[in-house]
C-alpha positions in Angstrom: 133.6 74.3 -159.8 134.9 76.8 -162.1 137.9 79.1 -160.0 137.5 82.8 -161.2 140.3 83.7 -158.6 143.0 81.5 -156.8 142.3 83.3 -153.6 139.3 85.8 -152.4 139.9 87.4 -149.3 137.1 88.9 -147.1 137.8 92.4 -145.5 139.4 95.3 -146.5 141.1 96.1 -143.6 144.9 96.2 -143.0 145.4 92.8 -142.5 143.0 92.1 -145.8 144.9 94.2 -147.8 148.4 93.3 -146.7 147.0 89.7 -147.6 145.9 90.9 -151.1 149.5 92.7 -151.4 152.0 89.7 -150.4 149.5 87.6 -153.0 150.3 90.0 -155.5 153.7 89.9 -154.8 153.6 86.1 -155.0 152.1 86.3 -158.7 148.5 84.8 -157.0 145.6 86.0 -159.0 142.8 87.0 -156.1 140.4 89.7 -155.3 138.9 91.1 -152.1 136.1 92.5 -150.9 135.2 94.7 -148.4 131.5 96.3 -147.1 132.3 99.5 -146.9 132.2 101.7 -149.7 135.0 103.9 -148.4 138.4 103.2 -146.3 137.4 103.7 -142.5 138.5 107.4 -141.6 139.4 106.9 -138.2 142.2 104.9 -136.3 142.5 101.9 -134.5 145.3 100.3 -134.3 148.5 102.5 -133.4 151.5 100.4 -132.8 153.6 98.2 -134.8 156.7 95.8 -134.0 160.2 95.5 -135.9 158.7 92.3 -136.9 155.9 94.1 -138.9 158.3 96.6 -140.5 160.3 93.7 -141.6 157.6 92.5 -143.3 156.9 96.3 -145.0 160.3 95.8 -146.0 159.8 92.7 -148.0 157.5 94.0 -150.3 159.3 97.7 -150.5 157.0 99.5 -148.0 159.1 100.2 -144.6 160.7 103.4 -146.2 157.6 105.2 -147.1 155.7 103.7 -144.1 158.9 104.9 -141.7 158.3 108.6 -143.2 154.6 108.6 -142.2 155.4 106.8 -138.8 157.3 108.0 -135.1 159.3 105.8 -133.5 157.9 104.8 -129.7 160.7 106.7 -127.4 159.8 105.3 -124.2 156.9 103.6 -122.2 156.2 103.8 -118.7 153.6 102.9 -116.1 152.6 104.6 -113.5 150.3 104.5 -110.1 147.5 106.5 -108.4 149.8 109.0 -106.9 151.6 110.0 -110.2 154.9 107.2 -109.0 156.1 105.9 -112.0 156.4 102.2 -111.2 158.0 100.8 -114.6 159.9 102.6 -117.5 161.2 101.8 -120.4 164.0 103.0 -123.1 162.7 102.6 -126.6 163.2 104.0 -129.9 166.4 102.3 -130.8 167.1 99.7 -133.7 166.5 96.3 -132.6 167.1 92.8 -133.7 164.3 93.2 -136.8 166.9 96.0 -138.1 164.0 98.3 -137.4 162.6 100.7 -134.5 161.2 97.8 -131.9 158.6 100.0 -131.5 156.9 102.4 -133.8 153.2 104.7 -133.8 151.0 105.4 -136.5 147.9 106.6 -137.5 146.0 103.7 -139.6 144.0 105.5 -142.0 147.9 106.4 -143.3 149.0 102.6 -142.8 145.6 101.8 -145.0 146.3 104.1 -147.5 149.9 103.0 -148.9 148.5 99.6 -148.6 146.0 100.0 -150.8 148.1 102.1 -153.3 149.8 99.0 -153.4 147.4 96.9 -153.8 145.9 98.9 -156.8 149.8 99.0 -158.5 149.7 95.4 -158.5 148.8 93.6 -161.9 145.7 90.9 -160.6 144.8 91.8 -157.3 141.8 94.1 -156.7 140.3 95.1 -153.9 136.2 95.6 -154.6 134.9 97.9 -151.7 131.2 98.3 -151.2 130.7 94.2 -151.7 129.4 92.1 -149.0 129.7 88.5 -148.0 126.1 86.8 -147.7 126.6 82.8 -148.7 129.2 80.4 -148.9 129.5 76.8 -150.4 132.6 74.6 -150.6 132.5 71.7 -153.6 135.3 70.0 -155.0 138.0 71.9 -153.5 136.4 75.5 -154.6 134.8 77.8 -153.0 131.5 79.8 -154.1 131.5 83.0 -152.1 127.8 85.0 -152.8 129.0 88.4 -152.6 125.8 91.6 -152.5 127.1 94.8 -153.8 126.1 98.4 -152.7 123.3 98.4 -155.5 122.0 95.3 -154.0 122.6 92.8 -156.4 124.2 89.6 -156.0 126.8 88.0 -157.8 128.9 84.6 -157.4 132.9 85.1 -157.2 134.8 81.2 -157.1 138.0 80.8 -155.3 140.4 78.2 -154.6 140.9 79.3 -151.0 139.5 82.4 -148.9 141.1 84.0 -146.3 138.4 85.4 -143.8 140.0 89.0 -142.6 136.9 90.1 -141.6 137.2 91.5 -138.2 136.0 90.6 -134.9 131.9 89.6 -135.9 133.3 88.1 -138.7 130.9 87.1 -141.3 133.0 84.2 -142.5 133.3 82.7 -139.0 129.8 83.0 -138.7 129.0 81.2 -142.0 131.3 78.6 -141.0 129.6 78.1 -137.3 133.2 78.4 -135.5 132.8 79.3 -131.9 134.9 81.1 -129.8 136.8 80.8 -126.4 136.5 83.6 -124.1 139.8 84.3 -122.2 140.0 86.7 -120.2 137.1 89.5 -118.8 134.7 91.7 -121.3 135.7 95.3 -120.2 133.8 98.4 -122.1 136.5 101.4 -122.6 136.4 105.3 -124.0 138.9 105.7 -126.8 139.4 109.3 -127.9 141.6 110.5 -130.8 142.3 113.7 -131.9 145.0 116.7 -132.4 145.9 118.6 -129.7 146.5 122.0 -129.5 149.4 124.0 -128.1 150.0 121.5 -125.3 152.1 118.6 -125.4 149.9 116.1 -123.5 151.6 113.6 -121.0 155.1 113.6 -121.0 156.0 110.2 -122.9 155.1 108.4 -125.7 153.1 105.8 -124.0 152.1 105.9 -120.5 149.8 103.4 -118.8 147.9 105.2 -116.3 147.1 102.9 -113.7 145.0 105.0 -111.9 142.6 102.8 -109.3 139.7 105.5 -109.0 139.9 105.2 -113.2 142.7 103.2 -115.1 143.5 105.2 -118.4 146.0 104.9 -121.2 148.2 108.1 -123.0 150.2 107.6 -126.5 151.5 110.2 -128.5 151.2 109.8 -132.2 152.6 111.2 -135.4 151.5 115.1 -136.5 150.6 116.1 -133.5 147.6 113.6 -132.5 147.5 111.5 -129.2 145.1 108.9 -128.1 143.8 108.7 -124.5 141.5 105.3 -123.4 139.5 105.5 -120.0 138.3 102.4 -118.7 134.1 103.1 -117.8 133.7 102.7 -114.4 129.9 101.3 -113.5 128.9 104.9 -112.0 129.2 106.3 -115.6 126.5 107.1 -118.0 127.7 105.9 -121.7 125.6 108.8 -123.2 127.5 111.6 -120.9 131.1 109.9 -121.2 132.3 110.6 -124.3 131.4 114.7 -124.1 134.2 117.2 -124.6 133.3 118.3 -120.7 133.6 114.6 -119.5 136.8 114.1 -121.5 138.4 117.1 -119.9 137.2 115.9 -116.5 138.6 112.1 -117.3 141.6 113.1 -118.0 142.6 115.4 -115.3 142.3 118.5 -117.6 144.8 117.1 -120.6 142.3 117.1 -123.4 140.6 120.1 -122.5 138.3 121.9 -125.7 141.0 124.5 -125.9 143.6 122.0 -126.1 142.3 119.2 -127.7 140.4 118.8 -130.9 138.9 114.9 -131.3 138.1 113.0 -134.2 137.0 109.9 -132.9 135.2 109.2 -129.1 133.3 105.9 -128.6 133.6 102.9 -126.1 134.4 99.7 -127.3 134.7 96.8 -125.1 138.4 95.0 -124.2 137.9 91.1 -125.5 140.1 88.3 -125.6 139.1 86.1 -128.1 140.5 83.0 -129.5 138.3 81.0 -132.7 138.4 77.3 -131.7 139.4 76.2 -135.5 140.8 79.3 -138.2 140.7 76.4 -141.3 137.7 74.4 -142.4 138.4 73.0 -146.1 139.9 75.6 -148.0 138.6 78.6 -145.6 140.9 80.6 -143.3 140.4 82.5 -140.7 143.0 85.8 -139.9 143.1 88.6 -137.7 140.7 89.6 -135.4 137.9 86.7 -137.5 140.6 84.2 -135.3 141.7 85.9 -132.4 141.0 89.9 -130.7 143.5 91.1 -127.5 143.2 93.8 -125.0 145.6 96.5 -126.5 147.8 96.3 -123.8 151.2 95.2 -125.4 150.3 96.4 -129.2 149.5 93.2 -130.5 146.3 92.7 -131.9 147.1 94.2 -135.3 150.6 92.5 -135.4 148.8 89.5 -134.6 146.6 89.7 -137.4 149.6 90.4 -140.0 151.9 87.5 -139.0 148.8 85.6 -139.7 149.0 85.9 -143.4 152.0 86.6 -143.9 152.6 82.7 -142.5 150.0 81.7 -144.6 150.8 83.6 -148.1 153.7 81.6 -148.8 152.2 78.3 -148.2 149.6 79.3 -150.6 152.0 80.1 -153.2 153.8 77.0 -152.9 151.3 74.9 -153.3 149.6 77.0 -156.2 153.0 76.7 -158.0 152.7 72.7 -157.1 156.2 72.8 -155.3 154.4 72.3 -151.9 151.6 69.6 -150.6 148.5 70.6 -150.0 149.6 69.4 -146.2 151.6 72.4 -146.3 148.4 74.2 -145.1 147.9 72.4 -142.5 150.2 73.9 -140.4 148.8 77.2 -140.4 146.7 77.1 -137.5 148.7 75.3 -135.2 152.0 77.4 -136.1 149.7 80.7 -135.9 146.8 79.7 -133.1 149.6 78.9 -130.4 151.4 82.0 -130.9 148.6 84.0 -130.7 147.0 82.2 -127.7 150.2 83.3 -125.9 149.5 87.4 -126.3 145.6 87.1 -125.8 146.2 85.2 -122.8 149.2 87.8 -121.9 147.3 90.8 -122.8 144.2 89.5 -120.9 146.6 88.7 -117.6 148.1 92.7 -118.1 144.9 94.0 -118.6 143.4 92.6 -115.1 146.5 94.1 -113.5 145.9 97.6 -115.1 142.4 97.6 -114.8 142.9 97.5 -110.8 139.9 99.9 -109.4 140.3 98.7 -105.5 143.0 100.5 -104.0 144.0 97.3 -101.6 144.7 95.2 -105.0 146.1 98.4 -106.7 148.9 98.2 -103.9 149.5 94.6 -103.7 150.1 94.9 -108.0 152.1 98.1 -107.4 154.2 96.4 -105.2 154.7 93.7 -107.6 155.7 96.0 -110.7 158.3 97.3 -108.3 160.0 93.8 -107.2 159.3 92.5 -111.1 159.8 95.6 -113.5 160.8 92.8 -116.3 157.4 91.2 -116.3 156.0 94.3 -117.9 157.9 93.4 -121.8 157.6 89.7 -121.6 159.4 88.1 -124.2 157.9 86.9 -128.0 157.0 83.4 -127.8 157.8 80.9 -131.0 154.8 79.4 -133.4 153.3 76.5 -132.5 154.1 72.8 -134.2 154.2 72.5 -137.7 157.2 73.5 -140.4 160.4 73.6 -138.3 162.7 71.3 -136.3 161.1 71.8 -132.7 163.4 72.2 -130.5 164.5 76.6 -130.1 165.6 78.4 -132.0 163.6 76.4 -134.4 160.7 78.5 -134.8 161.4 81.5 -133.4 161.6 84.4 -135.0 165.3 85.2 -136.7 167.5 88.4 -136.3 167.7 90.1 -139.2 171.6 92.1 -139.2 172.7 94.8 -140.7 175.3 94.2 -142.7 178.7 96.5 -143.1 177.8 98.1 -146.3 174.8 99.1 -144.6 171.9 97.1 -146.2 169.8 94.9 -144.2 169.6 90.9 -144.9 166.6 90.8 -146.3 167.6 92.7 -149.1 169.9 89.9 -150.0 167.6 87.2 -149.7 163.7 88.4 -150.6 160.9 86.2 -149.6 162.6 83.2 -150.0 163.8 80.9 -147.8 167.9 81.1 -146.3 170.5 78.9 -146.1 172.9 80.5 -144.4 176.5 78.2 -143.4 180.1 78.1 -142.9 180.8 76.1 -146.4 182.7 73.3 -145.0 178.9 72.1 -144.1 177.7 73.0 -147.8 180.7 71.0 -149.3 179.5 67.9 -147.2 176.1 67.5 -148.6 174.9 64.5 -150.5 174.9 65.6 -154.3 170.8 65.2 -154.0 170.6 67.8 -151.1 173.3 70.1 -152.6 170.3 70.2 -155.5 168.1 71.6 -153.2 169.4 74.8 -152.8 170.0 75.0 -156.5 166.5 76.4 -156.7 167.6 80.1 -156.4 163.8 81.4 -157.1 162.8 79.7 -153.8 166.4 79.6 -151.8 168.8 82.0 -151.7 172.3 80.3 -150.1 174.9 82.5 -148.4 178.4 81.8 -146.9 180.1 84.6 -146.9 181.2 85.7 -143.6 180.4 89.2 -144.0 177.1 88.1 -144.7 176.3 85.2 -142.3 178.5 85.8 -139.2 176.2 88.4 -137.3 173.0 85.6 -137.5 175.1 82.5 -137.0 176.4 84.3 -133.6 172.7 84.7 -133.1 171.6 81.1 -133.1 175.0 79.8 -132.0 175.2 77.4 -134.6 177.5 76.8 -137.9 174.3 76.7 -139.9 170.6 78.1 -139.8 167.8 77.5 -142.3 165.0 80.5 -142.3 161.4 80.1 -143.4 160.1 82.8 -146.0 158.1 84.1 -142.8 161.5 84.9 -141.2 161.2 82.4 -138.8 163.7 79.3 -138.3 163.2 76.5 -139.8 166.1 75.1 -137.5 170.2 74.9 -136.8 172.4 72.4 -137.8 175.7 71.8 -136.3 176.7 68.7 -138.1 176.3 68.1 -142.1 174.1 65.3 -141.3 171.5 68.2 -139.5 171.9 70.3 -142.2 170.8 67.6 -144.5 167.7 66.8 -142.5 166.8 70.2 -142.4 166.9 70.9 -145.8 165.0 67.7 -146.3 161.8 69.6 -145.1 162.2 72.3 -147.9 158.9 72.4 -149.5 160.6 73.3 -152.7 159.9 70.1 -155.2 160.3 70.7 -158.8 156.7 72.6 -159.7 153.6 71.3 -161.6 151.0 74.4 -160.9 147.7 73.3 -160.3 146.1 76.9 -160.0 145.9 80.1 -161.2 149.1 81.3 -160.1 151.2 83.5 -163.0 154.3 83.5 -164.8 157.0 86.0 -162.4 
């Protein structure tokens, strides 16, 4: 089957168009599509990690995003009778090198991502095009695609990463069920400006209130965000008017205070697709997985997704990598994000407490266990590291004395970082390995490597492209197993990747 694109992606969303942007970046010709005509106007997502500005960082992003974004001060939870059970300090610089926590309005978010996305030489992004068909032959794909005039055309890919959303259409086409984990629970979200009031005091307060459980976050220029749970005495229809809002909310987003953009119930769902590859067909984002928003995640979720896969996909496009490679997408990806639907789903039973008895008993809890309220990031699941942590976790990434961050130094490529007593000890062949400075970037200065050696406790550390760790070595033998697993063989492309 003829390939008009290496890769097609399905959805325009953010996680579609960061996948379009790190395949431009890579030098992969591809093109997405997206339904609707225009970008989406209202938010969704507000939260982002220090692992996702990281990743704005790798393709020259986090600046410009930072200037549009607030860093989350502090989060806090508190009880019926106004008792704050739990708070935490944010806002400071943490091991990404970036604000742990940081709010944003999407529509912002989506449009310097798709700026990007039209800079870049061969990758487009075709809005107004809908997936109806597709057929897999001969290691292509033949996507049917309808556009807005209703015709139909044909657009071939190698691969084709479904980004899709939650009723994905290339999940559908592809018959992939879904586990349900946790409880279907229908919630009012309201956004807007307010008004010469500042809201709540704090940047993210969970209101677990047991007559109606509610959530408060500031965001950036002034807007906030407030979610009521919909308790079975409501009427939908009456809900989300500016009269019921004021009364939800105990008089904070009152019409004189408050001006909304965006008021409709959507339901809480946790959501895990039961396989995210068949052939050369992906699943990412909420197509493979959706999360209560309780810890932020379901976005972030949806962007470590491809940016694990992205660099697979360019390795073996360039021929330097197997296809095996892909193989461990889902298994590195699915586990991880089976670990924060499950987590999100477990929080979101304890905030969603209506009978006051159980609303105690959880109170009580909180108070004994304040730590079980930021549980910590779990590592991927099997697949391209050594197995045992640190190995795939994710890495620190320091700030160096001069100022500049480590990724600055090292790009999307993987690191070897070592004292170079273990570099001089390598086996002339596994020396070579690292001689491929467009896919490895070695470092051994001290000023350079101390801070993440003391991080991982070991004289040597090998880090994915991803930014997670391939593995330690303490002995030169380690470090020469490690580097074994580089997927960095001398190249012999076999698609339509470009020149860089």
């Amino acid at each position: 089957m003829h390939q008009d694109n290496e890769v097609l992606v399905v959805g325009g969303g953010p996680v579609g168009l960061m996948a379009l942007m790190l395949l431009g970046h890579a030098g992969i010709r591809a093109v997405g599509v997206e339904r609707e005509p225009d970008m989406w106007p209202h938010a969704r997502a507000v939260h982002f990690s220090g692992e996702i500005m990281r990743l704005l960082q790798a393709v020259g992003l986090a600046d410009e995003f930072a200037a549009r974004s607030k860093p989350m001060r502090d989060v806090r939870m508190e009880n019926e009778a106004g008792e704050t059970l739990v708070a935490l300090t944010a806002g400071h610089l943490g091991s990404q090198a970036w604000h742990e926590e940081t709010l944003f309005h999407q529509p912002d978010l989506e449009a310097l991502l798709r700026g990007e996305v039209a800079r870049l030489p061969h990758v487009e992004l075709r809005s107004g095009c809908t997936l109806v068909d597709l057929e897999q032959k001969d290691g292509a794909v033949r996507c049917r695609i309808r556009t807005q005039a209703g015709e139909e055309e044909d657009i071939t890919a190698r691969w084709v990463i479904g980004c899709d959303g939650a009723h994905s259409t290339v999940r559908q086409l592809l018959d992939i069920a879904t586990e349900n984990l946790g409880t279907d629970d229908p919630w009012l979200v309201v956004d807007g400006h307010l008004r010469g009031t500042d809201g709540i005091p704090g940047d993210m307060v969970v209101l677990g209130h047991h007559t109606r459980p509610a959530l408060w976050v500031r965001l950036p220029d002034g807007r906030a965000r407030m979610e009521f749970k919909v308790m079975p005495e409501d009427d939908p229809a009456a809900l989300p008017t500016p009269e019921s809002i004021a009364r939800i909310s105990r008089g904070v987003l009152t019409p004189d205070t408050f001006e909304p953009e965006r008021r409709a119930i959507y339901t809480f769902r946790s959501r895990l697709a039961t396989t995210w590859r068949v052939g050369n067909v992906f699943l990412a984002g909420d197509a493979a997985h959706q999360a209560p928003p309780l810890f932020g995640m379901g976005l972030c979720a949806g962007l470590r997704d491809v940016a694990n896969l992205v660099w697979k996909l360019r390795l073996v496009s360039l021929g330097k990598a197997e296809e095996n490679l892909l193989d461990t997408y889902e298994p590195e990806r699915k586990a991880h994000a089976r670990h924060w639907v499950e987590t999100a789903a477990n929080m979101a039973v304890v905030v969603q407490a209506t009978d006051p008895v159980t609303a105690k008993q959880r109170d009580e809890f909180i108070r004994a266990n304040p730590a079980a309220s930021q549980p910590p990031p779990p590592p991927i699941g099997p697949g391209l590291h050594a197995g045992t942590e640190p190995a795939g976790t994710l890495s620190i990434q320091p700030v160096l004395a001069d100022g500049r961050r480590l990724d600055d130094l090292v790009g999307r490529r993987f690191l070897v970082a070592a004292r170079p007593e273990l570099i001089a000890g390598l086996s002339p062949d596994t020396r070579a390995l690292t001689n491929d400075t467009a896919e490895v970037a070695l470092l051994t200065a001290p000023e350079e490597i101390d801070q993440l050696l003391a991080s991982v406790d070991a004289p040597a550390v090998v880090i994915r492209p991803d930014r997670y760790i391939l593995g330690t070595a303490h002995e030169g033998a380690d470090l020469e197993s490690l580097l074994q697993m580089l997927p960095t063989r001398p190249s012999t492309p076999t698609g339509d990747t470009l020149a860089r």
